[in-house]
Backbone as ProteinMPNN parsed JSONL, in Angstrom:
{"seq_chain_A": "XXXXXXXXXXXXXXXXXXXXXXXXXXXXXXXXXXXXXXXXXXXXXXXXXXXXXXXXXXXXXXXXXXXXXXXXXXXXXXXXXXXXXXXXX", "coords_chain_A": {"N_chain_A": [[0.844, -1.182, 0.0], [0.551, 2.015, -0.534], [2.349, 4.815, 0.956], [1.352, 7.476, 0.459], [0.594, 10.936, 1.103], [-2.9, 11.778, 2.581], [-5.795, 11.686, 0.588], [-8.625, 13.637, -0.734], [-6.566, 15.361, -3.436], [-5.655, 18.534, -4.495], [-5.442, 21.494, -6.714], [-3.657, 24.545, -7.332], [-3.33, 25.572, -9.838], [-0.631, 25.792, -9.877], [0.605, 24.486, -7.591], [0.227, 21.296, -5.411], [-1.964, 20.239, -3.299], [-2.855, 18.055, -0.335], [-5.625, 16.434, 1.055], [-5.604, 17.513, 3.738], [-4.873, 20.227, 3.268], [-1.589, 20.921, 2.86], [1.031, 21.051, 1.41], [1.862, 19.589, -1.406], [2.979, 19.204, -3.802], [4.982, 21.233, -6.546], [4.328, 22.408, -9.417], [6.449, 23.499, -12.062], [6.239, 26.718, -13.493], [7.912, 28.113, -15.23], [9.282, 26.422, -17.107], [7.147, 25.398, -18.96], [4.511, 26.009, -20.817], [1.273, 28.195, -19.289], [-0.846, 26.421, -19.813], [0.211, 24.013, -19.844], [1.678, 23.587, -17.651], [-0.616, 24.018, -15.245], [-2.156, 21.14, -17.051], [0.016, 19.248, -15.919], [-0.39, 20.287, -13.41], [-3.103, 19.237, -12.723], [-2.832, 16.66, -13.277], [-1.085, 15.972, -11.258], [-2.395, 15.746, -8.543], [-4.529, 14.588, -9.031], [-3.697, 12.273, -9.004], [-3.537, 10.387, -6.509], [-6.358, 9.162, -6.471], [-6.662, 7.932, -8.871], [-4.554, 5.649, -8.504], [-5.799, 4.092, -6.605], [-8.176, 3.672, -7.579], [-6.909, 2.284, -9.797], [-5.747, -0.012, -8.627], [-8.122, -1.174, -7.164], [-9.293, -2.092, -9.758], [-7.489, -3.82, -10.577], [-7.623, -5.83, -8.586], [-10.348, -6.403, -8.906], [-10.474, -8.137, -11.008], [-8.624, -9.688, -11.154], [-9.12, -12.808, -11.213], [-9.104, -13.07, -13.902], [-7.228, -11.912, -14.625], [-4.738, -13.55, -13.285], [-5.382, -15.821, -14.638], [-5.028, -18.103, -16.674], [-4.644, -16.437, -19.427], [-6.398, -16.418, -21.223], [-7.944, -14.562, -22.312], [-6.682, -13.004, -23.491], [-5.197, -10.576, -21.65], [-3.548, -10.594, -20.599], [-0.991, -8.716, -20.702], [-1.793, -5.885, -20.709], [-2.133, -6.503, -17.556], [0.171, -6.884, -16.411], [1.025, -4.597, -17.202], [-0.794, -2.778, -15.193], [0.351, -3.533, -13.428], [2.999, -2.74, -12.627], [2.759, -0.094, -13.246], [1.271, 0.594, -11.007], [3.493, -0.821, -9.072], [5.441, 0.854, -9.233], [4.69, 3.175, -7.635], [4.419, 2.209, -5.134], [7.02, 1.552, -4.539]], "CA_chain_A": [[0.0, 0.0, 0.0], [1.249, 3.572, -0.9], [1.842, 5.671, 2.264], [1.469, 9.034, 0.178], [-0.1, 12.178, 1.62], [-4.3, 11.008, 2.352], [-6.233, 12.129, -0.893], [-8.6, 13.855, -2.186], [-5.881, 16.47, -3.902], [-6.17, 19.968, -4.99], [-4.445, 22.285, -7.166], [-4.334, 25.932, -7.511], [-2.344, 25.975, -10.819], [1.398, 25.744, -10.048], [0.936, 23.98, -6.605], [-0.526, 20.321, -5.102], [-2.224, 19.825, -1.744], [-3.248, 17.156, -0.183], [-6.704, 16.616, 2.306], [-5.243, 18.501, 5.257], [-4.373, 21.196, 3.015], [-0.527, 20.837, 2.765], [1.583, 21.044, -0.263], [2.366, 17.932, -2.241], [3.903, 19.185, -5.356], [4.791, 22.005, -7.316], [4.833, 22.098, -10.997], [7.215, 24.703, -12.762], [5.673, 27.562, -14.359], [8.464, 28.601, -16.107], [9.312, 25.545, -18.03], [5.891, 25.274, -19.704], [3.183, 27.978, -20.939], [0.402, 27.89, -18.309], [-1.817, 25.148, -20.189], [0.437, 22.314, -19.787], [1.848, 23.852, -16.168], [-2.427, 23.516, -15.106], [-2.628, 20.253, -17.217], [0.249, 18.526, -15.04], [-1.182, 19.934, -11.384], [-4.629, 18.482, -12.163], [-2.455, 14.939, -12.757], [-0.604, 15.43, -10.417], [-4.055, 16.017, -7.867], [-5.549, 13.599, -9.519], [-2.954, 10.782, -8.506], [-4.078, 9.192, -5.148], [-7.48, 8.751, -7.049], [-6.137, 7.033, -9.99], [-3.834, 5.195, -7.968], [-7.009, 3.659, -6.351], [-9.138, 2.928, -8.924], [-6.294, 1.554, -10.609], [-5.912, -1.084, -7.531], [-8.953, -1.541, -7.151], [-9.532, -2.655, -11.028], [-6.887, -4.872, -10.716], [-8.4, -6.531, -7.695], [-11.966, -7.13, -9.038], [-10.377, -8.538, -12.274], [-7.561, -10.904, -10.266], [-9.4, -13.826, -11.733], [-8.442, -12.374, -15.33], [-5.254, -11.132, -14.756], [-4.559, -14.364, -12.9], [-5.71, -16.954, -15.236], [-4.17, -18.818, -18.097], [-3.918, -15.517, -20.084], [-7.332, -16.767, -22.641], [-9.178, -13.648, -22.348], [-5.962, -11.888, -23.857], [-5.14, -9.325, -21.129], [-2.072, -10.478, -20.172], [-0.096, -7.552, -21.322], [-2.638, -4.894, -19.621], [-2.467, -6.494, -16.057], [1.141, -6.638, -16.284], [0.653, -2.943, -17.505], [-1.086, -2.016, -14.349], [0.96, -4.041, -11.897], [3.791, -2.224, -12.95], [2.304, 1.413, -12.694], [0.999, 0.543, -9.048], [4.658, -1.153, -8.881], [6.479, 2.078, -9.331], [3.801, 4.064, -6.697], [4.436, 0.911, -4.185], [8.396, 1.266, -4.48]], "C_chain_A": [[0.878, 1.23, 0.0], [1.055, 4.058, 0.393], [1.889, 6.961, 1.499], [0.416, 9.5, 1.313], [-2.292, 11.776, 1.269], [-4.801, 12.277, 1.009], [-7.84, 12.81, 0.131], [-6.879, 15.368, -2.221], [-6.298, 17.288, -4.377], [-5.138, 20.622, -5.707], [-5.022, 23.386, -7.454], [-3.515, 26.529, -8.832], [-1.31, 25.276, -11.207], [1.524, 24.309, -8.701], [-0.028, 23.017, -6.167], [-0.86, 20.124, -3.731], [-2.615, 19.064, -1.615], [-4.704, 17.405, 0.911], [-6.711, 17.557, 3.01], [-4.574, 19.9, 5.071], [-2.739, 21.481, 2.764], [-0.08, 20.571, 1.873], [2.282, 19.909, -0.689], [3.718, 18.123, -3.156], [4.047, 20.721, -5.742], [5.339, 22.113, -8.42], [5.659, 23.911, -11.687], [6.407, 25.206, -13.867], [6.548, 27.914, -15.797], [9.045, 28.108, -17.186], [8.773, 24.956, -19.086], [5.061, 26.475, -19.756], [2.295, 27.261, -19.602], [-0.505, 26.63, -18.625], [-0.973, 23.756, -19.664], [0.994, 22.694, -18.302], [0.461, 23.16, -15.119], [-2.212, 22.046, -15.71], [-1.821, 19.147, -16.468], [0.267, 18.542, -13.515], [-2.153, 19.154, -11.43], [-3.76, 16.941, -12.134], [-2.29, 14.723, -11.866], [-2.055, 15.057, -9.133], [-4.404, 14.554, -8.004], [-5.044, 11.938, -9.079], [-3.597, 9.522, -7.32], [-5.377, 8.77, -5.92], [-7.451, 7.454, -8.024], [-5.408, 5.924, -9.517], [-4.922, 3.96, -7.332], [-7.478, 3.144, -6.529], [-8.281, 1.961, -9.463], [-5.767, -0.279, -9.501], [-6.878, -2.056, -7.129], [-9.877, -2.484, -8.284], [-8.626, -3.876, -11.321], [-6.991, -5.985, -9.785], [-9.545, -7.499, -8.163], [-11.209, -7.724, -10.688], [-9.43, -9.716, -12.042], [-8.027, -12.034, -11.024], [-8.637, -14.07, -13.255], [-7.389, -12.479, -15.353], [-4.418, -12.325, -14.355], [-4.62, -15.372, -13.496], [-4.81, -17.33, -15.8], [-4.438, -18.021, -19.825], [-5.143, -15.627, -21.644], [-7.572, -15.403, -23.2], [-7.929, -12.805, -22.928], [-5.441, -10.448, -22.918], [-3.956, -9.317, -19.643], [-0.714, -9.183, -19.66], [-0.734, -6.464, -20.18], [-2.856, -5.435, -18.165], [-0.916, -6.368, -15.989], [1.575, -5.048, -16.305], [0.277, -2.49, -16.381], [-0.226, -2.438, -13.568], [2.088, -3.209, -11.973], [4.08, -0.815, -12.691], [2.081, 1.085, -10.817], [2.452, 0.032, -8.173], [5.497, 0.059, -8.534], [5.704, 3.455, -8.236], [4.435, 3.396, -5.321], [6.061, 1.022, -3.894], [8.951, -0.04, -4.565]], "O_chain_A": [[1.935, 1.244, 0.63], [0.0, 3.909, 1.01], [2.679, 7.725, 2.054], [-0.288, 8.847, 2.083], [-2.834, 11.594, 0.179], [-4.278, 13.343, 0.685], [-8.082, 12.543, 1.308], [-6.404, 16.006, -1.283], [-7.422, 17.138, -4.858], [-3.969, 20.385, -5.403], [-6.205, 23.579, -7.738], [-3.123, 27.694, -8.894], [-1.02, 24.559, -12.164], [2.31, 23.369, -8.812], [-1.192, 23.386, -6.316], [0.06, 19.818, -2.973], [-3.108, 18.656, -2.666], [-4.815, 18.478, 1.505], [-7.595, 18.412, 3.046], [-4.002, 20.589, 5.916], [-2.637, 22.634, 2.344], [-0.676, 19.722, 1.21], [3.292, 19.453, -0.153], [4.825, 17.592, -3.241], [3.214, 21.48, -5.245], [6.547, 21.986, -8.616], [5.258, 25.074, -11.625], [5.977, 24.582, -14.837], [6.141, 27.977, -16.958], [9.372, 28.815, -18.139], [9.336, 24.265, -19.935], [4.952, 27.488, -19.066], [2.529, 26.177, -19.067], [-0.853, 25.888, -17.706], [-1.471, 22.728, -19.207], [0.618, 21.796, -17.547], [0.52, 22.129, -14.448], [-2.007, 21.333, -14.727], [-2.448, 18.117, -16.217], [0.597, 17.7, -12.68], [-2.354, 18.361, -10.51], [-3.928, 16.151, -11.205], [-2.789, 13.786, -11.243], [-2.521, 13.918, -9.101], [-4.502, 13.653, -7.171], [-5.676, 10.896, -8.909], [-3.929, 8.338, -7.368], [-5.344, 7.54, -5.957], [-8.025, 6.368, -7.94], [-5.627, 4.953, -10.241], [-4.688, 2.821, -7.736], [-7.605, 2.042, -5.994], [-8.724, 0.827, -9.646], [-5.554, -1.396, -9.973], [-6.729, -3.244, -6.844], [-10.778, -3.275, -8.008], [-8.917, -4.764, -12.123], [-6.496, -7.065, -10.106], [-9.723, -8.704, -7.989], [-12.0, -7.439, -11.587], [-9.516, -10.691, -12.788], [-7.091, -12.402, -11.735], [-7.864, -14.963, -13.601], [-6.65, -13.129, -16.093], [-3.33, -12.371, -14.929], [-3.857, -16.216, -13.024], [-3.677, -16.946, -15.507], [-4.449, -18.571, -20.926], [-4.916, -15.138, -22.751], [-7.419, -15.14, -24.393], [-8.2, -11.608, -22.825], [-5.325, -9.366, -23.493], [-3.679, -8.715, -18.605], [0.044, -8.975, -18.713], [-0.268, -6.268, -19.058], [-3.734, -4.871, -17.512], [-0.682, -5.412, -15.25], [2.332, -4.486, -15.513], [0.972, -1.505, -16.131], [0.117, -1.569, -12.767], [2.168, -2.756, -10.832], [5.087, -0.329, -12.177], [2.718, 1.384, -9.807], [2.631, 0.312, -6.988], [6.184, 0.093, -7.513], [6.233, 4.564, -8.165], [4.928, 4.154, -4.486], [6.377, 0.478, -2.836], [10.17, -0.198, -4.504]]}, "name": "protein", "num_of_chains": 1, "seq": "XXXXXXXXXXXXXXXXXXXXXXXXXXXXXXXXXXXXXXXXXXXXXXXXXXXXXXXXXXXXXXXXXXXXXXXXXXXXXXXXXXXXXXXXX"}
């Protein structure tokens, strides 16, 4: 299980908080115009959520992802385990 900062996240732009209000992240303004600055706070924000879901999808599908690989979706559970791998350390 991820010990990040408890969710939901927020962003005011440039900068990421977490629940309790406290700053997560901050994305560089000056490296990007403002659109893609804004389009990687909301990711970032958006992480513990995704992070989640994405756990949670690989849970209720275990049977799938677990099997003898019929249903083709081999590739895509390895795909998520991997992402939640690199959250998980």
């Amino acid at each position: 299980m991820s010990k990040h900062a408890p969710a939901p996240w927020s962003h005011d732009g440039g900068a990421v908080f977490d629940a309790g209000d406290w700053f997560v992240a901050h994305v560089d303004r000056h490296q990007s115009g403002p659109e893609t600055t804004h389009a990687n706070a909301r990711l970032i924000a958006a992480a513990p959520e995704m992070y989640e879901a994405l756990r949670r999808l690989l849970a209720a599908h275990a049977p799938i992802c677990e099997g003898d690989g019929d249903m083709g979706t081999d590739e895509d559970c390895d795909f998520a385990r991997a992402a939640l791998a690199k959250v998980e350390g």
